[in-house]
C-alpha positions, 0 to 999 in steps of 0.5 A, a space after each residue: 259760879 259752876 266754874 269755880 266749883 271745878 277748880 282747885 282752891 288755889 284758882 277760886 277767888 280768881 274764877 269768882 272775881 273774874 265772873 263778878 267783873 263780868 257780872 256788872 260789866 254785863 249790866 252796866 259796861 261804863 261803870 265797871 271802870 268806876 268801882 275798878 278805880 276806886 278799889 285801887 286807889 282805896 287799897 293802896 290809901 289804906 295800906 299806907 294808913 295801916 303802916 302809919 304811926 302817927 294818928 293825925 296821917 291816920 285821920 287825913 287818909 281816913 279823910 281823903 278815901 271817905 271823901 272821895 267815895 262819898 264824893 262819887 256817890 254825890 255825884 252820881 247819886 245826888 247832882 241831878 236831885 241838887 241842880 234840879 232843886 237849885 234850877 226850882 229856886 232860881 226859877 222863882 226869881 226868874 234867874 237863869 238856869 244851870 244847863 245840866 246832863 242827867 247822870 245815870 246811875 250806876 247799879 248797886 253804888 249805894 251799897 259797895 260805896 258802903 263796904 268801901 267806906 267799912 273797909 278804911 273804917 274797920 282798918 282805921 279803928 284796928 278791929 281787922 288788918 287790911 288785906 294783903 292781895 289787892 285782887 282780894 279786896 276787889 273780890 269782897 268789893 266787886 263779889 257779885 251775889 251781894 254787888 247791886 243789891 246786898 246785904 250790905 257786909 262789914 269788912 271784918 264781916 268777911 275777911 277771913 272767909 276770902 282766904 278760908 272758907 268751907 268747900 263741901 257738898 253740904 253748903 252748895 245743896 243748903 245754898 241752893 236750897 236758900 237760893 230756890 226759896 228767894 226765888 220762889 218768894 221774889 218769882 212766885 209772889 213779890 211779882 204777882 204783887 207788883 202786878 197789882 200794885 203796878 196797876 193801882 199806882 198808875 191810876 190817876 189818883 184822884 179817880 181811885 176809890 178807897 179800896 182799890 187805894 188800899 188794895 194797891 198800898 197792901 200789894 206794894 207793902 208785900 212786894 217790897 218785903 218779898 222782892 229784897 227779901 227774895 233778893 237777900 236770899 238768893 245772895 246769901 244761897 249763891 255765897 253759901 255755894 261759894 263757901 261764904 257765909 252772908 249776914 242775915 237781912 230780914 227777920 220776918 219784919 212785918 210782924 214787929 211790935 214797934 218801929 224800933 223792932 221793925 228796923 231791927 228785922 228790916 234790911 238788917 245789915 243797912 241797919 248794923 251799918 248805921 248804928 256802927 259808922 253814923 249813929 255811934 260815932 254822933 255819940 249814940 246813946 251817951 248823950 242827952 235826950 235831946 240830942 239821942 232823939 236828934 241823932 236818931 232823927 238824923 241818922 233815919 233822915 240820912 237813910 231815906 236819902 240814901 235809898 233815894 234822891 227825891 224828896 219823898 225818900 227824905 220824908 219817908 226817912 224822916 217819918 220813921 226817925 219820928 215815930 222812933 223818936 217818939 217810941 223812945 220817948 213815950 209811944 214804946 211804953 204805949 204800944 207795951 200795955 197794948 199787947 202784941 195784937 195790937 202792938 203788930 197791927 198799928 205798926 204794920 199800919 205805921 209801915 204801911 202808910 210809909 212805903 205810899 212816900 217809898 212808892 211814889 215820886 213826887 210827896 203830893 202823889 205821896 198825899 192825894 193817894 193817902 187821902 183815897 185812902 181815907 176817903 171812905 168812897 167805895 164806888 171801884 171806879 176801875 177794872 177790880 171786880 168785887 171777887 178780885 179784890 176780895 181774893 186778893 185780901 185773902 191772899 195778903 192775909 194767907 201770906 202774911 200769917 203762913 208764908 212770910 212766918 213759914 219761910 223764916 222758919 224754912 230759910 233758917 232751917 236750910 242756913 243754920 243747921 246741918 241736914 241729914 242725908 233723909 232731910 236732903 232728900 226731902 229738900 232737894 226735890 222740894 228745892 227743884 220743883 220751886 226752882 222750875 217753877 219760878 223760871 217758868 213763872 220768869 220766862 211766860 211773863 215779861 215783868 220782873 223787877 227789882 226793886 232794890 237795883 236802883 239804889 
């Protein structure tokens, strides 16, 4: 990246791609093959697509590039959850089993399989012409701030922005600043969270007692919002750097009146890109009823499976669908008449319950640990001493009310207005000190996951 800042305009894309490639290949050697052959075979389908008059062709190409990303996506993503689960029924009737290798996962295939797939549809429905420089698909495919871990971004998103784009000192101090803020939030909190949550989730859970059940859902419920929020702003700081400008992901989420609100500030792009390419073309809101409520099941039960291959991520797909099925049909006007308190609070709740099924492999886990939960047995039983789990809440509820709030604010502030030379300096040692800060907190502690890689 600092390398592209020293070349001429003519070079950037280049220097971006060539260290995008170089990026993936570092973390996952074998693959990079995979995204490099699908690029092409997805830039040429779809200049043939775009020169082709006849809409029958149009709908074949379409077809094929659709199939075929899908296609890897399935194979890599899904053939193990599928053998397994055959094997589980073959099993039963004492049949013989199919011998299978387990595939590793390629790193981020969920979300450039999505922007692969918004390219062909984008230029199928005419809402952008395609790219004419093959080197510039692959760098909206394969740019690396957003590769493994998003946002996801639509192709007419960010097609213009490849070949004009802004190249001012503003843009890369206000994208370091975004970028120090992700930092901090996925260093500095969604770590220390993920320590305890760690912790808790490898108890045997039928020994754990209810708060310490409790105590571990609320860690991994913040972990998860500050680790891919972190993680989003940091690719959205890095683009700006560049010169691109990200869509935003989340909008303070935790503080939603209904699950319809929630899912319109969680992971907003994955979101856009449902309703855009599964909810609408199943026909959206005109429809009947019944079948409104059926797609909006169907599109949720589709997005748990694309977070993961397990059951639980399907249960957990389906369990949001329900609660938006039943918002839409007589819960919304409910949590209306409650007020915004306890609107907030029973759907935090809701989320709450739904990242246990998001958190543990198996759906049975999934039950024994909601049952800790509300077991109402306060005996503690491992190593959280009263003073710890007593700061500890204290600390979800001082995020939860100032920091998340706090830095919405903050990051809106660094990426949608322009600063002042007083401001840069205010924010820019601000900015260093958070930095260094956080790669102190990386280098004296070895546990820094994150938890959106594996999708």
């Amino acid at each position: 990246m600092l390398t592209s800042f020293s070349v001429g305009k003519k070079y950037k894309n280049a220097v971006i791609l060539a260290g995008s490639i170089f990026f993936y290949s570092w973390g996952a050697p074998k693959f990079i093959f995979v995204i490099l052959f699908t690029t092409l075979l997805d830039f040429y389908l779809v200049q043939l697509m775009d020169k082709t008059e006849k809409e029958i062709r149009r709908k074949v190409i379409l077809l094929i590039s659709v199939s075929v990303n899908l296609g890897l996506l399935f194979y890599f993503k899904y053939c193990n959850f599928f053998i397994e689960n055959v094997n589980g029924f073959l099993s039963v009737f004492d049949f013989r089993q199919i011998q299978w290798t387990k595939l590793i996962l390629p790193i981020g295939i969920s979300f450039y399989t999505f922007e692969t797939i918004t390219y062909v549809v984008d230029v199928y429905r005419r809402v952008h012409k395609p790219l004419i420089k093959f080197w510039d698909y692959q760098l909206y495919i394969i740019l690396f701030p957003k590769l493994i871990a998003g946002p996801i971004i639509r192709y007419h998103e960010l097609a213009d922005q490849l070949s004009d784009r802004p190249n001012n000192i503003d843009d890369k101090l206000l994208g370091f600043y975004r970028f120090a803020i992700g930092l901090g939030k996925k260093v500095l909190i969604a770590n220390q969270m993920g320590m305890v949550a760690d912790m808790v989730f490898g108890c045997k859970y039928e020994e754990l007692d209810t708060l310490t059940a409790w105590v571990g859902s609320l860690a991994y419920t913040f972990q998860i919002y500050f680790d891919f929020s972190g993680y989003s702003d940091m690719a959205i700081g890095l683009a700006r750097m560049m010169g691109f400008s990200f869509p935003e992901n989340f909008n303070n989420p935790y503080v939603s009146q209904s699950i319809t609100d929630f899912w319109r500030r969680w992971h907003m792009t994955l979101g856009s890109w449902m309703k855009n390419y599964l909810y609408i073309p199943l026909g959206g809101n005109k429809v009947s009823k019944q079948r409104l409520y059926l797609n909006l099941w169907l599109v949720f039960l589709a997005s748990g499976l694309w977070h993961g291959a397990s059951w639980s991520f399907v249960f957990w797909g389906a369990f949001h669908g329900f609660f938006l099925v039943i918002e839409r049909a007589f819960f919304g006007k409910v949590l209306d008449k409650m007020g915004k308190f306890w609107s907030v609070l029973i759907t935090f709740f809701i989320v709450n319950i739904g990242w246990i099924f998001f958190r543990t492999e198996k759906i049975n886990d999934a039950w024994h640990y909601l049952l800790k939960m509300f077991e109402f047995n306060f005996n503690m039983p491992y190593q959280f001493s009263a003073d710890f789990t007593f700061y500890f809440i204290v600390a979800i509820i001082i995020s939860f009310f100032t920091v998340v709030p706090f830095t919405q604010r903050l990051q809106n502030e660094v990426y949608f207005n322009s600063f002042s030379v007083k401001k840069h300096l205010t924010f820019f040692p601000i900015a260093i000190l958070l930095f260094l800060l956080s790669v102190a907190s990386i280098t004296s502690t070895g546990f820094n996951p994150f938890i959106y890689f594996r999708f």
